[in-house]
C-alpha positions in Angstrom: 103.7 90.8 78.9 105.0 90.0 75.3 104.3 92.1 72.4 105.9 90.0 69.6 105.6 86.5 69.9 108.8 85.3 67.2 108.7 81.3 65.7 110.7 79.6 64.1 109.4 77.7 61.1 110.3 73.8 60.0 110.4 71.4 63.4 108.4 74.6 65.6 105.3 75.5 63.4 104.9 72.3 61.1 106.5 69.1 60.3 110.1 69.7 57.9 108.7 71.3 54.5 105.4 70.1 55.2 102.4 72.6 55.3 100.9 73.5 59.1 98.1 71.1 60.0 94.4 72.0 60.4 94.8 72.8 64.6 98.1 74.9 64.0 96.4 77.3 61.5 93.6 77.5 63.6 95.1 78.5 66.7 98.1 80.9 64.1 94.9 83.0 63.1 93.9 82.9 66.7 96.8 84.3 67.6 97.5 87.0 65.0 94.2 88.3 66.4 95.4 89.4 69.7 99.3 89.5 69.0 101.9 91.0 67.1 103.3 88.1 66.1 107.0 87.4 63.3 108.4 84.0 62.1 111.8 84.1 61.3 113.3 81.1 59.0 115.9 79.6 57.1 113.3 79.0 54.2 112.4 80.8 51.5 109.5 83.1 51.6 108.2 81.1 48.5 108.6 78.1 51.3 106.6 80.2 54.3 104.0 81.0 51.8 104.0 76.9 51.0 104.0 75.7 54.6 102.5 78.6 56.9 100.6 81.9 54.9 98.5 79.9 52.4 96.7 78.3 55.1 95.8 82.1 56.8 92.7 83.7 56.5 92.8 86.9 54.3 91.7 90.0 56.1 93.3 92.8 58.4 95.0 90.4 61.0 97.6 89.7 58.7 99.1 92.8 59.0 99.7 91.6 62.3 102.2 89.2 61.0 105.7 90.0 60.1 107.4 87.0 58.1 111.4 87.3 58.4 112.8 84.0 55.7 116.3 82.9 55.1 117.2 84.1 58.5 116.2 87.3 59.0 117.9 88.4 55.9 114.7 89.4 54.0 111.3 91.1 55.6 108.0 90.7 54.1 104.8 92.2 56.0 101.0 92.3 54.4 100.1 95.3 53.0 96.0 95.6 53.5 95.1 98.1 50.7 97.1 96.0 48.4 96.1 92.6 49.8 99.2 91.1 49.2 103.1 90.5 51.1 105.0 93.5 50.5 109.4 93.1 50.5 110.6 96.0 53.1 114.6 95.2 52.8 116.7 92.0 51.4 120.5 91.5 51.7 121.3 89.2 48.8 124.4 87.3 48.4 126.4 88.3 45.3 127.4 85.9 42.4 130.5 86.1 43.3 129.5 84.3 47.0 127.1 82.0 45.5 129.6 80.4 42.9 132.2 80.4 46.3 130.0 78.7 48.7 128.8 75.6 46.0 133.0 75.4 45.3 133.2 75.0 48.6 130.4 72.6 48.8 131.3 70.7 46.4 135.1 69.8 47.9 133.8 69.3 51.5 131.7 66.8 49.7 134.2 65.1 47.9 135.9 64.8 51.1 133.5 63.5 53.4 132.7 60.6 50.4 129.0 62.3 50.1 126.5 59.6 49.0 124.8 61.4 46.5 122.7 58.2 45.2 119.3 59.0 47.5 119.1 62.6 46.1 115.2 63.9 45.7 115.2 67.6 44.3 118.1 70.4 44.6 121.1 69.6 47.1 122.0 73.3 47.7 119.0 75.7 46.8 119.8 79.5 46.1 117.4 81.7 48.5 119.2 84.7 46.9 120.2 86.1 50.3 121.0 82.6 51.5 122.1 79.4 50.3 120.9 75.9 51.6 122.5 72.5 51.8 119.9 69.4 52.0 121.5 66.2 52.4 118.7 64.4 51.2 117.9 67.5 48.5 114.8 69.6 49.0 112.1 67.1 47.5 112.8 64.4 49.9 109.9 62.3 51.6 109.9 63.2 55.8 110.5 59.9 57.0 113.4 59.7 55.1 114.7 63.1 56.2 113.7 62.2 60.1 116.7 59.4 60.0 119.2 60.7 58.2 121.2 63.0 60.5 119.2 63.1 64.1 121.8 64.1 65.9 123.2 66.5 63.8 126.4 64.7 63.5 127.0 64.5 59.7 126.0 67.9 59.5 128.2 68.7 62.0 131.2 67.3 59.9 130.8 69.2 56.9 130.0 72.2 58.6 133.2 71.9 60.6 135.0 71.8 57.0 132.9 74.2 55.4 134.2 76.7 58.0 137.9 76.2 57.1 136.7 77.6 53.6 133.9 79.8 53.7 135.1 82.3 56.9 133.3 85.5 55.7 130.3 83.5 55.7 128.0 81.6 58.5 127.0 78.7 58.7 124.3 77.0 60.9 123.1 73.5 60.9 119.1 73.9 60.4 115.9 72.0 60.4 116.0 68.1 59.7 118.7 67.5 57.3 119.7 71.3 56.4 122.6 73.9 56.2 122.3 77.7 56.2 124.8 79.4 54.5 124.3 83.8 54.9 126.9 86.9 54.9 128.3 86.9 57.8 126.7 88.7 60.8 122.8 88.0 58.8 121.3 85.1 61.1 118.7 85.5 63.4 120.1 87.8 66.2 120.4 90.1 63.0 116.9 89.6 62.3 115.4 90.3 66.0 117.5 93.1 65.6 115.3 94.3 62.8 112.4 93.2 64.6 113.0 95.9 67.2 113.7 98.6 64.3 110.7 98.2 62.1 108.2 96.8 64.8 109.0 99.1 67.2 109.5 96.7 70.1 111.8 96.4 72.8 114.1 92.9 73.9 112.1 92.4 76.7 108.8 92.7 74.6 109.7 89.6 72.9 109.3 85.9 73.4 111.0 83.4 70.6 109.8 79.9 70.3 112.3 77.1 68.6 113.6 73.8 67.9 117.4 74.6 67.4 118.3 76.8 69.7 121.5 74.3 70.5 125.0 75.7 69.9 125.7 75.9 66.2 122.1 75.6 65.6 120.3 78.3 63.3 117.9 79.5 66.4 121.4 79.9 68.9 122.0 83.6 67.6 118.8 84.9 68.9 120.5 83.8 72.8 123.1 86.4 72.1 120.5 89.4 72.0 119.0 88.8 75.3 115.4 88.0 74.3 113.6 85.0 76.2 113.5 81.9 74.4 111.9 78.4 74.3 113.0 76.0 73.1 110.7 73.0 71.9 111.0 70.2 69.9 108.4 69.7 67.6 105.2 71.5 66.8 102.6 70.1 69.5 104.8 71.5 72.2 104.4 74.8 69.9 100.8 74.4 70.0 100.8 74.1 73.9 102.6 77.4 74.1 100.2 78.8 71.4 97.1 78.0 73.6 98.5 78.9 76.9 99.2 82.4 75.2 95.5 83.2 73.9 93.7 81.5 76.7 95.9 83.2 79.7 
């Protein structure tokens, strides 16, 4: 039996950037009921509070939930005297790395003849401990997002380059039109490690759920530490998996 049920966010939990629907916070607080339960992203806590926490009932269940963003780089878990998300470690990139990795950017760009015309919002957002690419920028409408790079394949190109640059760094291809950029060895396999530290949890305790567990994608790390995974492809198959978990 699992203790810690693990999900990724964007493309697993909800729609890209979008917040959960009605039936997936209903069957999240549900879950957080009965289960230990951590979702581990490339986004922003400011972005898990946008598209997952708002939409969770207040009370003593939350402490049941243990939010892991940009990675697995940062922990947040609910503190129920305080009533509010309480930061137990971050590993932030230094200036130094930030002004690096948007040099780097910013020639791979150049080379690959980057349309930059269709821009909505940032193009690389600082997440302090991470920094992320967004080919359409951060603001830009799902539909548009949803067509731009389904196969990963323009992604896959600058990534390739970015690599020949930024070597003491990782870099995963994420979500719909995204690119993760962390200090090396922080991704996700680093953050299930951390899981089993603070939650007190062993590999065979825990079950991940997510859309990008494909080689070079930002869910592939957590392979590497031997937990089960499943992989899904958007958030009704997460929703089956949800239900099959509270109604076994």
């Amino acid at each position: 039996m699992h203790k810690l049920i693990v999900f990724d966010l964007d493309n697993t939990l909800t729609k890209s950037k979008l917040p959960v629907d009605e039936e997936m916070s209903e069957l999240f607080n549900k879950l957080i009921e009965i289960k230990k339960v951590a979702v581990i992203s490339g986004g922003s806590f400011k972005q898990l509070e946008k598209e997952l926490l708002f939409s969770l009932k207040l009370g003593p269940n939350l402490s049941n939930l243990h939010i892991f963003p940009t990675d697995g780089t940062a922990y947040f878990t609910w503190d129920n005297n305080e009533g509010k998300w309480q930061k137990i470690y971050q590993e932030s990139l230094t200036e130094k790395d930030k002004v690096k990795i948007r040099d780097a950017f910013s020639q791979v760009l150049k080379e690959v003849d980057f349309d930059f015309s269709s821009i909505i919002g940032e193009l690389i957002e600082d997440k302090d401990s991470a920094m992320t690419f967004s080919g359409l920028g951060q603001d830009a409408e799902l539909e548009n997002k949803q067509v731009w790079d389904p196969n990963e394949e323009k992604r896959k190109q600058i990534k390739s380059l970015l690599e020949k640059r930024l070597s003491s760094f990782e870099i995963r291809i994420a979500g719909t039109t995204s690119i993760d950029i962390t200090l090396k060895g922080l991704d996700k396999a680093y953050g299930i490690k951390k899981m089993i530290e603070y939650i007190k949890v062993s590999i065979d305790e825990i079950l991940f759920v997510g859309d990008s567990l494909f080689p070079g994608g930002n869910d592939n790390p957590v392979i590497s530490t031997g937990v089960k995974t499943i992989s899904v492809k958007n958030p009704e198959e997460t929703k089956r998996i949800i239900k099959d978990i509270i109604y076994l």
